[in-house]
DOKOL-571318 format. One line per field, with one value per residue: residue number from 1; residue in one letter; x, y, z of N, C-alpha, C, O, CB in turn. Coordinates in nm, 4 decimals, m for minus. Glycine has a CB too. Layout:
N
k [NUM_...]
r [A_...]
nc1 [X_...]
nc2 [Y_...]
nc3 [Z_...]
cac1 [X_...]
cac2 [Y_...]
cac3 [Z_...]
cc1 [X_...]
cc2 [Y_...]
cc3 [Z_...]
oc1 [X_...]
oc2 [Y_...]
oc3 [Z_...]
cbc1 [X_...]
cbc2 [Y_...]
cbc3 [Z_...]
% end
This chain:
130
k [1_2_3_4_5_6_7_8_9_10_11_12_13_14_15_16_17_18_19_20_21_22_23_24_25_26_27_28_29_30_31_32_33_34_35_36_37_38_39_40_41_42_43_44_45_46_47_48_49_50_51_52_53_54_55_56_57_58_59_60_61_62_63_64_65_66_67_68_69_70_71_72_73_74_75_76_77_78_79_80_81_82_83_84_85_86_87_88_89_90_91_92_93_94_95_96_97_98_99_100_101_102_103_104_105_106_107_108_109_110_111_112_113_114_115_116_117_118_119_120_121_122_123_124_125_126_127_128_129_130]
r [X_X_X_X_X_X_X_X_X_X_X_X_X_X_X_X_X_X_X_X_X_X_X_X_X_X_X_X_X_X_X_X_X_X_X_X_X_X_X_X_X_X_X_X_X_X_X_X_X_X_X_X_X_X_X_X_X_X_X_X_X_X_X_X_X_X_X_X_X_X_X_X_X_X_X_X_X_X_X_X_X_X_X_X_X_X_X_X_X_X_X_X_X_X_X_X_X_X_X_X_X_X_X_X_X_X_X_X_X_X_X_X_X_X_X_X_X_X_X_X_X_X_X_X_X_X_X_X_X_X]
nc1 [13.3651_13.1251_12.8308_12.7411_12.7885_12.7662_12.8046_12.9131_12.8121_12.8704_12.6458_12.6235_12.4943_12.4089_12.4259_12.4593_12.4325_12.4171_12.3581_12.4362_12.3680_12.2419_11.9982_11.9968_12.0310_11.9311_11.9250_11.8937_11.9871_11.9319_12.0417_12.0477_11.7675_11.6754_11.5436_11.5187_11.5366_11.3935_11.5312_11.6095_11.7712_11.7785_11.9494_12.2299_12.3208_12.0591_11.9134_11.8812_11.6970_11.4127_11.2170_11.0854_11.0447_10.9295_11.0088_10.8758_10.7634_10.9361_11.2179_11.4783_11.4454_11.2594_11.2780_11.4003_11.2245_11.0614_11.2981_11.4522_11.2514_11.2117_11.4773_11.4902_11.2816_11.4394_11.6244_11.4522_11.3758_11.0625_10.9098_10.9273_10.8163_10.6641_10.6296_10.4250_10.3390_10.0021_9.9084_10.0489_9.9811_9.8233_9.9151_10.1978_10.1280_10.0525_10.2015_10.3755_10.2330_10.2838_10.5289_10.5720_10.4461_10.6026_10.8405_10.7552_10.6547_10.5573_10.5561_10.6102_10.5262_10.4549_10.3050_10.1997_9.9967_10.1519_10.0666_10.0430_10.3037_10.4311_10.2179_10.2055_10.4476_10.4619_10.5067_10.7846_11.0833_11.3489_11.6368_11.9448_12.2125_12.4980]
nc2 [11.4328_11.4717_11.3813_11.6405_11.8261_11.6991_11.6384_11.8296_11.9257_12.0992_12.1240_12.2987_12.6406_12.5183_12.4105_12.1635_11.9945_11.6762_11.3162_11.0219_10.7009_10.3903_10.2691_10.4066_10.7247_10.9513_11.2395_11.4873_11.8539_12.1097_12.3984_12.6061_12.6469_12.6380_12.3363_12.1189_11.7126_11.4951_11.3812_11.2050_11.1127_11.3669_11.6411_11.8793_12.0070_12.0496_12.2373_12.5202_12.5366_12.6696_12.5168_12.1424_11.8233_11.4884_11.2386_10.9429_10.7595_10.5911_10.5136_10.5866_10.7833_10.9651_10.9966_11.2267_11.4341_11.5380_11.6430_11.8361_12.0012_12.1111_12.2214_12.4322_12.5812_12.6869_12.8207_13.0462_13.0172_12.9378_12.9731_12.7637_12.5139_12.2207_11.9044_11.6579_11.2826_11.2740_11.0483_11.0376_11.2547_11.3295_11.0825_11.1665_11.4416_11.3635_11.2498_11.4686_11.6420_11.4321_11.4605_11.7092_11.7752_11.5492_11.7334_11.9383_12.1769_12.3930_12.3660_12.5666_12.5358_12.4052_12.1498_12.0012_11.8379_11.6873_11.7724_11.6223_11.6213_11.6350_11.7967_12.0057_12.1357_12.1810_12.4244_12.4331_12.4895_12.5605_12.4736_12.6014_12.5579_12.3886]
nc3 [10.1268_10.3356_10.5457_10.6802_10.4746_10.2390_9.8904_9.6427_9.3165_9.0050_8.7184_8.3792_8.4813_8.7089_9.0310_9.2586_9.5308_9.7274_9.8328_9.9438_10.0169_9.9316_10.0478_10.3041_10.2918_10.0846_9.9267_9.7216_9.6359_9.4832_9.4389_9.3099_9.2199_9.4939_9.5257_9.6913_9.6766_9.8010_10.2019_10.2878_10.5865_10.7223_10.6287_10.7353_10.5055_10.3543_10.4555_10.3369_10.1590_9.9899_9.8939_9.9147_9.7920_9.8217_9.7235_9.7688_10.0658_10.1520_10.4624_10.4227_10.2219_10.3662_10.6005_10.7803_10.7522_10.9908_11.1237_10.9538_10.9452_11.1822_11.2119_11.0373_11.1468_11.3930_11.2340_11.1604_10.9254_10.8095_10.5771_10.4022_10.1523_10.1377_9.9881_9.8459_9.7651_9.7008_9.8879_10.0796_10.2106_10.4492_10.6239_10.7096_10.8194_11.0339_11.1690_11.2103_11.3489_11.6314_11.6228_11.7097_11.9581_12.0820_12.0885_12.1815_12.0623_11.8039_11.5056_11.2224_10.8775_10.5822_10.4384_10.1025_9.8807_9.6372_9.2946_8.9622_8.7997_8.5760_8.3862_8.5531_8.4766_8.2080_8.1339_8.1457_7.9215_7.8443_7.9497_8.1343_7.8860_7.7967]
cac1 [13.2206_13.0317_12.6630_12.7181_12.7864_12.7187_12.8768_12.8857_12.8757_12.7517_12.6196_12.6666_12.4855_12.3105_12.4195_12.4175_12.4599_12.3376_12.4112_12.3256_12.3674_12.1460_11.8761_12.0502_11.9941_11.9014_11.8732_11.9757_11.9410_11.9269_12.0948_12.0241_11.6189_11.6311_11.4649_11.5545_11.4557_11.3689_11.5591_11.6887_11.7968_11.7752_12.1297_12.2595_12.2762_11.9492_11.8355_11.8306_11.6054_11.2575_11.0991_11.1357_10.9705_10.9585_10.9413_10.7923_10.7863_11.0743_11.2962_11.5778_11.4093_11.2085_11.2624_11.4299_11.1331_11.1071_11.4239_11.4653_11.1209_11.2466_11.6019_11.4296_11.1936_11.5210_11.6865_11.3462_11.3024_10.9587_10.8315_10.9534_10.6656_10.7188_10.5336_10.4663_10.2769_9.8661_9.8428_10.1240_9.9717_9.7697_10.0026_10.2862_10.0602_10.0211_10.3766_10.4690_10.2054_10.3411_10.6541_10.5374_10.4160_10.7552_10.9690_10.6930_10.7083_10.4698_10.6372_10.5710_10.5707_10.3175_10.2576_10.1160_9.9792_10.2351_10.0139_10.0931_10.4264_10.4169_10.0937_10.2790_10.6050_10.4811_10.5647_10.9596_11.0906_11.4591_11.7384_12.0758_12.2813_12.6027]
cac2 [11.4344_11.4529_11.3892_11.7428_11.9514_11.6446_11.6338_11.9397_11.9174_12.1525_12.0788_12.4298_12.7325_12.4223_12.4062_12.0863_11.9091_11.5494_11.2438_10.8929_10.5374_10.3056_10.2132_10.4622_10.7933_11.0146_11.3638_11.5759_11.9844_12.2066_12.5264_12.7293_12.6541_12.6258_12.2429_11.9713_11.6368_11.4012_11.4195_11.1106_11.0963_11.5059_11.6710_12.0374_12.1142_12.0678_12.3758_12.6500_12.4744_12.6515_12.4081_12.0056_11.7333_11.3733_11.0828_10.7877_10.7292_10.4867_10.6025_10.6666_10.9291_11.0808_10.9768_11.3202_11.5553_11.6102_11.7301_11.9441_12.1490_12.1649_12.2699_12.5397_12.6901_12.7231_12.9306_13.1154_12.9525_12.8678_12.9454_12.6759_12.4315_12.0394_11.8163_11.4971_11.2121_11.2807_10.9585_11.0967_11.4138_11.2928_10.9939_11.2549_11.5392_11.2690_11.2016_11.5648_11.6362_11.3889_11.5284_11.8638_11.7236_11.5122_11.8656_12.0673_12.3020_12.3931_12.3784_12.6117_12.5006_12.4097_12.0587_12.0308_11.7260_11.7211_11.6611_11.5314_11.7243_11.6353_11.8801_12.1313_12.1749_12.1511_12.5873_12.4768_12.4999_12.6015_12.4403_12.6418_12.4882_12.3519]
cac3 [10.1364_10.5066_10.6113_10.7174_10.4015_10.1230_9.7837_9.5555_9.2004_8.9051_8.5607_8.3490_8.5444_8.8064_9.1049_9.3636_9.6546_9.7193_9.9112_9.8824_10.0907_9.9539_10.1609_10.4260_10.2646_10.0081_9.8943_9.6053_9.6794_9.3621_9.4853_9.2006_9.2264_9.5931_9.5454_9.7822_9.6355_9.9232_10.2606_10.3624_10.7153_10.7463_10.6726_10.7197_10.3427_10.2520_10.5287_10.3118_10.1010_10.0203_9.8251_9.9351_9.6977_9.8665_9.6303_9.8629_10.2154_10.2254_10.5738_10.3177_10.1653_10.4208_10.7579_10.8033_10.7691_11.1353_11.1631_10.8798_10.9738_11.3210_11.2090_10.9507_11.2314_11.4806_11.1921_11.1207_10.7750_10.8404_10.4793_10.3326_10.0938_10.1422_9.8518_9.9059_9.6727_9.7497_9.9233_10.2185_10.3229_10.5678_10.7443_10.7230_10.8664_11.1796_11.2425_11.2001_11.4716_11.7079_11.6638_11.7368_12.0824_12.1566_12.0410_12.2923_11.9710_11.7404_11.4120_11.1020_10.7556_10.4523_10.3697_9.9866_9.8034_9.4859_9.2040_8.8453_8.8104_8.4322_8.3993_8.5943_8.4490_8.1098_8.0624_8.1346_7.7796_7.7977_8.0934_8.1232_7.8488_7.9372]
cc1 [13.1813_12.8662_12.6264_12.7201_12.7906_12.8152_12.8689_12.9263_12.7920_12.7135_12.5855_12.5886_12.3862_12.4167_12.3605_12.4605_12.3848_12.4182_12.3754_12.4106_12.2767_12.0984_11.9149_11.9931_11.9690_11.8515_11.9817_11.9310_12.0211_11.9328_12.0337_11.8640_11.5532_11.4926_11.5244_11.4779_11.4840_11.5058_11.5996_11.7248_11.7708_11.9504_12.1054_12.2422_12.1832_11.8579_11.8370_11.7016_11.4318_11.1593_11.1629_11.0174_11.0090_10.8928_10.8219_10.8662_10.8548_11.1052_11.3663_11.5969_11.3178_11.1661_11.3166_11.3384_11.1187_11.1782_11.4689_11.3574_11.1858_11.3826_11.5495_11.3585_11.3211_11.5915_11.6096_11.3247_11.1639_10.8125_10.8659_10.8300_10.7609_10.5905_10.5323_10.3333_10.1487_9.8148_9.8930_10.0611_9.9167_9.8311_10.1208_10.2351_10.0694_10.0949_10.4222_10.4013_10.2407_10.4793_10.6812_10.4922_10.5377_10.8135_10.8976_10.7040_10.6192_10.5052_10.5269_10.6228_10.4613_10.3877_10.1449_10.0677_10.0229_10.0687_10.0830_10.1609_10.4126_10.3204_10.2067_10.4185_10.6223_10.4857_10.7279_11.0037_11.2430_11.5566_11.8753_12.1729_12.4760_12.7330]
cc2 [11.3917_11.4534_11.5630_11.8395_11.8508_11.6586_11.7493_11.9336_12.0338_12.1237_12.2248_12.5202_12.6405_12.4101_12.3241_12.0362_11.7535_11.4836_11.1577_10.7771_10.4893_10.2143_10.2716_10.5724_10.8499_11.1187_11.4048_11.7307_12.0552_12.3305_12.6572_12.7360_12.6148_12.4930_12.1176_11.8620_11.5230_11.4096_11.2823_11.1227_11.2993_11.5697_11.8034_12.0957_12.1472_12.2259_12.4979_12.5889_12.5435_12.5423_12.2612_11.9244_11.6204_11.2867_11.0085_10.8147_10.5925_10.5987_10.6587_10.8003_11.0309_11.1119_11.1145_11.4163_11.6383_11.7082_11.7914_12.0385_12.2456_12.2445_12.4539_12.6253_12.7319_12.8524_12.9969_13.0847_12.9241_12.9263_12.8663_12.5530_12.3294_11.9940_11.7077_11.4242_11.2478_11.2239_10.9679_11.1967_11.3609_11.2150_11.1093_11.3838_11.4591_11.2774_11.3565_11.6321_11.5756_11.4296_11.6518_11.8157_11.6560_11.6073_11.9441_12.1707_12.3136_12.4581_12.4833_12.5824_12.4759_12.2884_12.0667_11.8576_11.7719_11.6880_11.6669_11.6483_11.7507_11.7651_11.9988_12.1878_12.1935_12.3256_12.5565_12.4061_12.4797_12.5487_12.5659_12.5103_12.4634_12.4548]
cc3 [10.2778_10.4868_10.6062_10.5511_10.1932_10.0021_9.6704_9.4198_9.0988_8.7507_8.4925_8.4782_8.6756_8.8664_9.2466_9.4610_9.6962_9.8046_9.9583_9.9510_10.0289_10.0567_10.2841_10.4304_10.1516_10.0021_9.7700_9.6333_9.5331_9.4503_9.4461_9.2600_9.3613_9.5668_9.5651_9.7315_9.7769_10.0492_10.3852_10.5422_10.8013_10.7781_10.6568_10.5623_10.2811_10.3635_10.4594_10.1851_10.1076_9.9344_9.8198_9.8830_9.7829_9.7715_9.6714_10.0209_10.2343_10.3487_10.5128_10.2569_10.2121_10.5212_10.8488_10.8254_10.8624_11.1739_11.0934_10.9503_11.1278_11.2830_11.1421_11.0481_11.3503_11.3763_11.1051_10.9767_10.7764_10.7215_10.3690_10.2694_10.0613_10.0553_9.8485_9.8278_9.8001_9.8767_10.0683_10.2851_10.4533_10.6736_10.8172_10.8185_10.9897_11.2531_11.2548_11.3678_11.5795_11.7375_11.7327_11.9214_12.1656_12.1991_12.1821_12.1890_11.8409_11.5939_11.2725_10.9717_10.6894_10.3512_10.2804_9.9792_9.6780_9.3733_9.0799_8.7925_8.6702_8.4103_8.4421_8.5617_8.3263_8.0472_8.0621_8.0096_7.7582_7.9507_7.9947_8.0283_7.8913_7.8828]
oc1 [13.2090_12.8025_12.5269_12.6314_12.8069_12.9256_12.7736_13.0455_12.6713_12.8101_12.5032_12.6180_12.2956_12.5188_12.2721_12.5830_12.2632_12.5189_12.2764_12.5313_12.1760_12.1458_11.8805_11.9115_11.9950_11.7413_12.0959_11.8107_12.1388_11.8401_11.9923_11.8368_11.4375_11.3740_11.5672_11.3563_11.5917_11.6071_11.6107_11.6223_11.7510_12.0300_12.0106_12.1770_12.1768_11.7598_11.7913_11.6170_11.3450_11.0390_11.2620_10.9033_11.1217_10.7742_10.7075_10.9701_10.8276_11.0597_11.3578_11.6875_11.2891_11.0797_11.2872_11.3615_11.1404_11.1534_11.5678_11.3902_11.1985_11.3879_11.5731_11.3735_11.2863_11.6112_11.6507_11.2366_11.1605_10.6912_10.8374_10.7545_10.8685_10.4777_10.6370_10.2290_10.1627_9.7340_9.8265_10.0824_9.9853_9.8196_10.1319_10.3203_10.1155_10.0874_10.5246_10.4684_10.2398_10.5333_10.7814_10.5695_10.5701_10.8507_10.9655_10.7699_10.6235_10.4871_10.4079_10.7421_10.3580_10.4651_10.0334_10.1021_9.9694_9.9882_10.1937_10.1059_10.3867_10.3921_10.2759_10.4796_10.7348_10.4694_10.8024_10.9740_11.2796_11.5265_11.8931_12.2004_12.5466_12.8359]
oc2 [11.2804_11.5289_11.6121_11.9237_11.9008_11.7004_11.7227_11.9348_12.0541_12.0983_12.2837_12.4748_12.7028_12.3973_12.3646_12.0486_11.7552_11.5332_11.1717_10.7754_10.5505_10.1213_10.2093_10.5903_10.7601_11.1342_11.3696_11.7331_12.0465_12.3610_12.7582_12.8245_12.5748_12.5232_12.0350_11.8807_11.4911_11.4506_11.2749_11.1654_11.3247_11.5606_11.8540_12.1902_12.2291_12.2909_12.5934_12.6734_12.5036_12.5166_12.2380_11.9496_11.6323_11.2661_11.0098_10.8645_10.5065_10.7128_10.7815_10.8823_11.1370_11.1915_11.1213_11.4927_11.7594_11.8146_11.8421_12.1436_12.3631_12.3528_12.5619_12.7467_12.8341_12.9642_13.0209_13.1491_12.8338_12.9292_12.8972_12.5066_12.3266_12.0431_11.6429_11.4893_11.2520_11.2746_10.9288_11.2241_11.3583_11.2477_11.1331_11.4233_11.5360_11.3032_11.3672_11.6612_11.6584_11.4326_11.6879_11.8759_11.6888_11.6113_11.9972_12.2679_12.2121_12.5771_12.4676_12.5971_12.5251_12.2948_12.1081_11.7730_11.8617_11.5961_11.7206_11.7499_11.8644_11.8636_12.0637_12.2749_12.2184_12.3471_12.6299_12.2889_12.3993_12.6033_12.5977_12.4003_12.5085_12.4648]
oc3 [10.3224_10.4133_10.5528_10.5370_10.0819_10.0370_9.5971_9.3890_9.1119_8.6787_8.5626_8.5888_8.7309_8.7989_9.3221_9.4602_9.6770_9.8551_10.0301_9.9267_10.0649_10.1220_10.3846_10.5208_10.0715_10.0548_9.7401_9.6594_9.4982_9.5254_9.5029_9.3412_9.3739_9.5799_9.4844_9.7284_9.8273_9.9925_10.5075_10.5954_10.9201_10.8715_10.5967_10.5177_10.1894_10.3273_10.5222_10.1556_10.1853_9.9386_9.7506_9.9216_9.8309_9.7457_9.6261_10.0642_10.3181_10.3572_10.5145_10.2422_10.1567_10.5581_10.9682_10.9191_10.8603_11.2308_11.1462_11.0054_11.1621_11.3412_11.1964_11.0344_11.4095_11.4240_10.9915_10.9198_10.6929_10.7420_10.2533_10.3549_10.0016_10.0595_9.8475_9.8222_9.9224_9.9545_10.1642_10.4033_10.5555_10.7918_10.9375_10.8982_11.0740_11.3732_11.3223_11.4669_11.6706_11.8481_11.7945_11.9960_12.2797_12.3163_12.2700_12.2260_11.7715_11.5683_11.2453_10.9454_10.7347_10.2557_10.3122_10.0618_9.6129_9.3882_9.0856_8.7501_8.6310_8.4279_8.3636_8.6237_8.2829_7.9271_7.9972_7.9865_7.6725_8.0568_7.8771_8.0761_7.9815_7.9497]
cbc1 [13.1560_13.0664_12.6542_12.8241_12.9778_12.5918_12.8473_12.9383_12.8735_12.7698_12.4712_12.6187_12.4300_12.2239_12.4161_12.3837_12.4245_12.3151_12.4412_12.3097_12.3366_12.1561_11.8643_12.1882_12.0230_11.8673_11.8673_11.9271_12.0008_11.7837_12.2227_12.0503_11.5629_11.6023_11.3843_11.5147_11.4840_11.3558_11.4782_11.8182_11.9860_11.6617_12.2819_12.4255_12.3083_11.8301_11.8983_11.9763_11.6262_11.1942_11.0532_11.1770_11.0143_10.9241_11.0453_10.8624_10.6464_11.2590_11.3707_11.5706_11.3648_11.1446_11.3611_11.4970_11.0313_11.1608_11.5204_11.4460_10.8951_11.2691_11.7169_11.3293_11.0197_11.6173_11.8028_11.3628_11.3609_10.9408_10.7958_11.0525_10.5477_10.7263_10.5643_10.4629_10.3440_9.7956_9.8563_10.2587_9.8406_9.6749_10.1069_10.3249_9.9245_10.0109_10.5213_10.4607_10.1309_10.3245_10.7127_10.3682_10.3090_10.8608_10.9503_10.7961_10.8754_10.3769_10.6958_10.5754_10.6589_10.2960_10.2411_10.2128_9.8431_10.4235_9.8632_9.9771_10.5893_10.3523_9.9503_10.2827_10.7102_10.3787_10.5225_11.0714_11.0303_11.4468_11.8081_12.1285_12.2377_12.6644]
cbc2 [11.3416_11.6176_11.3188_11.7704_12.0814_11.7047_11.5160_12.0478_11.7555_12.2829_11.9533_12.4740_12.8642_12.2796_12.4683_12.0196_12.0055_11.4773_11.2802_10.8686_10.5098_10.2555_10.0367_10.4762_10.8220_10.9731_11.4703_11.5256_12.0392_12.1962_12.5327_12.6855_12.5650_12.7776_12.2418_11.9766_11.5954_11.2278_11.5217_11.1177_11.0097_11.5253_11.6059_12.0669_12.0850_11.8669_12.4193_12.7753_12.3395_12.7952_12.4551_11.9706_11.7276_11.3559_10.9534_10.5676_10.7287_10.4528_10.5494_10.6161_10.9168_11.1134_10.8332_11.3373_11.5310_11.5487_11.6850_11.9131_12.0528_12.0346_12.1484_12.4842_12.6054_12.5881_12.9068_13.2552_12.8091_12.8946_13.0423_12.6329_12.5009_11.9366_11.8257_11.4729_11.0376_11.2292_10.8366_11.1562_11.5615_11.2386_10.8353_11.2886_11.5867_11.1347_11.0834_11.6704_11.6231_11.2906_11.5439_11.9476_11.6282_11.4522_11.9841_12.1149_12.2787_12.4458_12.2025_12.7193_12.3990_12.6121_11.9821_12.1123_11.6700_11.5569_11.6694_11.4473_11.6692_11.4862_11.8238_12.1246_12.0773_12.0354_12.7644_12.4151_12.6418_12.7780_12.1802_12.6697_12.5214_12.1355]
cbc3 [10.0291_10.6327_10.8196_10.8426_10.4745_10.0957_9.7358_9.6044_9.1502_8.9000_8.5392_8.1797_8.4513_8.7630_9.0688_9.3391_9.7647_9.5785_9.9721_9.6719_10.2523_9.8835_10.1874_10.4400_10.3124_9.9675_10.0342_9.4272_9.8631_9.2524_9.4469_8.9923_9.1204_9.6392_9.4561_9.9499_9.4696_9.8508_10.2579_10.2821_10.7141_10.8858_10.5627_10.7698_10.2340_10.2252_10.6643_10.2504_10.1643_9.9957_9.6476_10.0930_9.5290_10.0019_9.6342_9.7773_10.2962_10.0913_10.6807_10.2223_10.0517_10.3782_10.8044_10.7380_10.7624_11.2003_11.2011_10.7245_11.0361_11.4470_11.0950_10.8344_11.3175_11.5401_11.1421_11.1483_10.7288_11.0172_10.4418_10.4089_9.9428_10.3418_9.7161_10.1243_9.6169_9.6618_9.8423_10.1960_10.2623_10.5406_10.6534_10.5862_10.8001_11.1835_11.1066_11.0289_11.4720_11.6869_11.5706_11.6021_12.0595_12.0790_11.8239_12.4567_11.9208_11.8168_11.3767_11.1109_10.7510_10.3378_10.4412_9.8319_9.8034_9.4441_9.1765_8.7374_8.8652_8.3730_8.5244_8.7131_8.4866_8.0674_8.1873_8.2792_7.7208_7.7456_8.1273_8.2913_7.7357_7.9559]
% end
C-alpha cells in the first residue's frame, strides 16, 4: 500500500480504494460509483473521481482539495462535482480562490452545498449483494 495508488479492496460487485492515517489522512474512493469520500492530503487514486463528498473540514480530510482540482484540470477532468457540508461552501470557495491566484490558474470545477443526504438517497433500494 502507497500514498500513490492506496489500498484496494472489493466487497461483491464494489469496488475500492482508500487510505487512512489518523489525523494524517483520509479518503475512501468508490470505483464502481465514481465517489471519492473526503480527500485527505490529495492522492493520485482519488483523480478519476467524478463525484467527491467531504465530511468536515478537518486537514485530514480535506486539506487536499487544492490539489486534486488542480491535478483534475491538468488531466482535463474538469467536470468533476465536489459536496461539501452547507456551512463550507463559502470558506472553501475562498481558499480555492486563493489558490487559483498562488497556481496563476483559473481552475474548473463545481462546488455544491451537500444537503441532507438521508432525503436524497432515500430511491436507493437494492446494493449489489455479495
Amino acid at each position: 500500500m502507497s500514498l500513490e495508488t492506496g489500498f484496494p479492496w472489493s466487497h461483491g460487485d464494489w469496488d475500492f480504494t482508500g487510505y487512512s492515517l489518523a489525523g494524517i489522512t483520509t479518503s475512501i474512493f468508490c470505483k464502481t460509483a465514481s465517489v471519492c469520500f473526503d480527500v485527505g492530503q490529495g492522492l493520485p487514486f482519488q483523480i478519476p473521481a467524478r463525484h467527491v463528498l467531504i465530511t468536515h473540514a478537518h486537514l485530514d480530510h480535506a486539506s487536499g482539495l487544492p490539489y486534486l482540482i488542480s491535478q483534475k484540470n491538468m488531466n482535463s477532468q474538469e467536470n468533476t462535482h465536489y459536496y461539501v457540508p452547507p456551512g463550507l461552501l463559502e470558506p472553501l470557495s475562498e481558499i480555492l480562490k486563493i489558490w487559483e491566484r498562488v497556481d496563476d490558474h483559473k481552475y474548473k470545477f463545481h462546488l455544491h452545498a451537500a444537503k441532507d443526504v438521508r432525503r436524497q438517497m432515500r430511491n436507493v433500494r437494492d446494493l449489489p449483494a455479495d
